[in-house]
C-alpha positions in Angstrom: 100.1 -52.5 -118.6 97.5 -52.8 -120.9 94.6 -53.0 -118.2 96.6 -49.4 -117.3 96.3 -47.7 -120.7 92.7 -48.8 -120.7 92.2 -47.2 -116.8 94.0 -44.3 -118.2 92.3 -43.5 -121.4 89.0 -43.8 -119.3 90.5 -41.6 -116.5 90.8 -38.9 -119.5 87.7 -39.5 -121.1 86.0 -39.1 -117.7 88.1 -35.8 -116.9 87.7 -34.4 -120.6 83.7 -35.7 -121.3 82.2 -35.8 -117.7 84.1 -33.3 -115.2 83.5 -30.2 -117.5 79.7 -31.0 -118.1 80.0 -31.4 -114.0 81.2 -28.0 -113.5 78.6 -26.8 -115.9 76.2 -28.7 -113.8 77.2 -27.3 -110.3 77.2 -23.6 -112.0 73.3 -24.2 -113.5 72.9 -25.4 -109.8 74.8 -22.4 -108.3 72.5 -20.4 -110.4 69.2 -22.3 -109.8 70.0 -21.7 -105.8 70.3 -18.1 -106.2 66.8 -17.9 -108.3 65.6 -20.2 -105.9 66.9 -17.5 -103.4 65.3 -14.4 -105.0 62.3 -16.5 -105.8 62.4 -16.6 -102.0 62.4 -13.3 -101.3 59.8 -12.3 -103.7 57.5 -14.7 -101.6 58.4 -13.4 -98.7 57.7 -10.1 -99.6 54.2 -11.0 -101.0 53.7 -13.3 -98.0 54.1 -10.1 -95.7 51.8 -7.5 -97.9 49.1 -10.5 -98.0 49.8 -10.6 -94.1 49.4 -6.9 -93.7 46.0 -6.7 -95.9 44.7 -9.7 -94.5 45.0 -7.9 -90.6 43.3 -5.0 -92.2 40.7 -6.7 -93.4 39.9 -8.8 -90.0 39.8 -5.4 -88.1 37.5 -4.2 -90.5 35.5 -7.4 -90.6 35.9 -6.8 -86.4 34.5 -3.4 -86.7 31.7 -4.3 -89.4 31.0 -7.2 -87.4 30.7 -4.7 -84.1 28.3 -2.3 -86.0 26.3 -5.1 -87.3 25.8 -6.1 -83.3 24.9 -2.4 -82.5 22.3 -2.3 -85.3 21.2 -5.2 -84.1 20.6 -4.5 -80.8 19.2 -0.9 -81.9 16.4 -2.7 -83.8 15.8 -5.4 -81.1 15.5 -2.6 -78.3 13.3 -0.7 -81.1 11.3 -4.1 -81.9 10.7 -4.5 -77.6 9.5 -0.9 -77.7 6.8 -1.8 -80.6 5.8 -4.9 -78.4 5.5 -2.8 -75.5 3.1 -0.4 -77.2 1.3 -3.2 -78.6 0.8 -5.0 -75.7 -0.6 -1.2 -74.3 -2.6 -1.4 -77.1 -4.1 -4.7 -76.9 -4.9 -4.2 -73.0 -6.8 -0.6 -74.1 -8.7 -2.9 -76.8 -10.0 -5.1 -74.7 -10.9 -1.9 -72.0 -12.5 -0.6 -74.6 -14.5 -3.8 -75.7 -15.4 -4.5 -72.0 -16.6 -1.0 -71.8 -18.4 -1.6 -74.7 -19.9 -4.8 -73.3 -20.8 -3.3 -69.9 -22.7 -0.5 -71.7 -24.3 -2.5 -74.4 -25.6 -4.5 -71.4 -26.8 -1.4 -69.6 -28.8 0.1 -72.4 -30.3 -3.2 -72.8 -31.6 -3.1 -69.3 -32.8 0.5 -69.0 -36.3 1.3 -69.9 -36.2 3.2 -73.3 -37.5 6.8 -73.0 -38.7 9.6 -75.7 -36.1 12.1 -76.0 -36.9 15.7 -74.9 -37.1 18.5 -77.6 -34.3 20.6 -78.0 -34.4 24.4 -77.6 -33.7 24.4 -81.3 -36.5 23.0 -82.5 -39.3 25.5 -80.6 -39.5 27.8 -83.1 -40.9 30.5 -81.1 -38.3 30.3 -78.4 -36.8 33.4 -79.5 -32.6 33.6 -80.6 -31.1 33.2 -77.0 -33.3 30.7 -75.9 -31.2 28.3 -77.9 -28.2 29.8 -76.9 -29.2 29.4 -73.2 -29.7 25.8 -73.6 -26.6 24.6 -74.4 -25.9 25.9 -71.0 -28.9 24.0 -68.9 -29.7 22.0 -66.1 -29.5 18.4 -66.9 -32.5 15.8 -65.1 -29.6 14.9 -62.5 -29.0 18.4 -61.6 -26.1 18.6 -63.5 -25.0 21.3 -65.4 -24.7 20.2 -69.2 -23.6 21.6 -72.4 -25.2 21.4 -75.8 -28.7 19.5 -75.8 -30.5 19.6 -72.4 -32.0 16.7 -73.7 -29.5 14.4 -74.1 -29.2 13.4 -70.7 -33.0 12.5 -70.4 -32.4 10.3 -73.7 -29.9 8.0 -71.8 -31.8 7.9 -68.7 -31.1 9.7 -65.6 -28.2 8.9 -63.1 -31.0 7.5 -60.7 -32.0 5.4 -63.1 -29.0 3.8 -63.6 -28.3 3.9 -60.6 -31.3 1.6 -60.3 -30.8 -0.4 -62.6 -27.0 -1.2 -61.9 
């Protein structure tokens, strides 16, 4: 009976020490599970605003991101226009410069000749002498303005004809 008294008085120090602090325990855990609850909640709640601002900003980042390709493609289509006008450029150039060529070449061929004097310069041609030859007769037959002479000082068209 001993052993019993020994069972028992361990039996009440476990129900008097151990089951109260147990209850305790369970109530802290009670508690602790609702915060854990509302903790929850708050998370939740922040999870779904970061959700909501996050979507906004991709469909912004989506429409920045489609104005970015139009700008893009404005300048490219701008940049091709540039190119094209260049490339009209460059093949006027080199017109030019074969033009340029062609007549260098001819001038060097063509006998040089003294140029003829201009109305302007005969001082006794009277005032509309002048003024009539701007409008002249040119060595081709041609009708020229301004200085009759300046056809005679490139040569004549049957000249270069007959030298071309």
């Amino acid at each position: 009976m001993a052993a019993m008294g020994v069972y028992d008085q361990i039996k009440t120090a476990f129900q008097d020490i151990i089951v109260p602090e147990l209850h305790t325990l369970r109530g802290d855990i009670r508690l602790l599970d609702q915060k854990l609850v509302g903790l929850d909640q708050k998370i939740d709640g922040v999870d779904a605003r970061l959700t909501v601002k996050i979507d906004s900003l991709r469909s912004e980042m989506g429409s920045l991101r489609s104005e970015l390709i139009a700008e893009i493609r404005r300048v490219d289509t701008r940049i091709d226009g540039v190119d094209t006008r260049i490339d009209g450029l460059d093949r006027d150039l080199r017109t030019a410069i074969d033009i340029r060529e062609r007549l260098a070449a001819l001038e060097a061929r063509r006998p040089s000749c003294p140029p003829r004097p201009s109305p302007f310069d005969d001082p006794t041609a009277g005032p509309y002498a002048a003024a009539l030859g701007w409008l002249s007769m040119g060595d081709a037959g041609w009708l020229t303005m301004g200085d009759p002479g300046w056809l005679s000082r490139r040569g004549s068209v049957a000249q270069h004809e007959a030298t071309g």
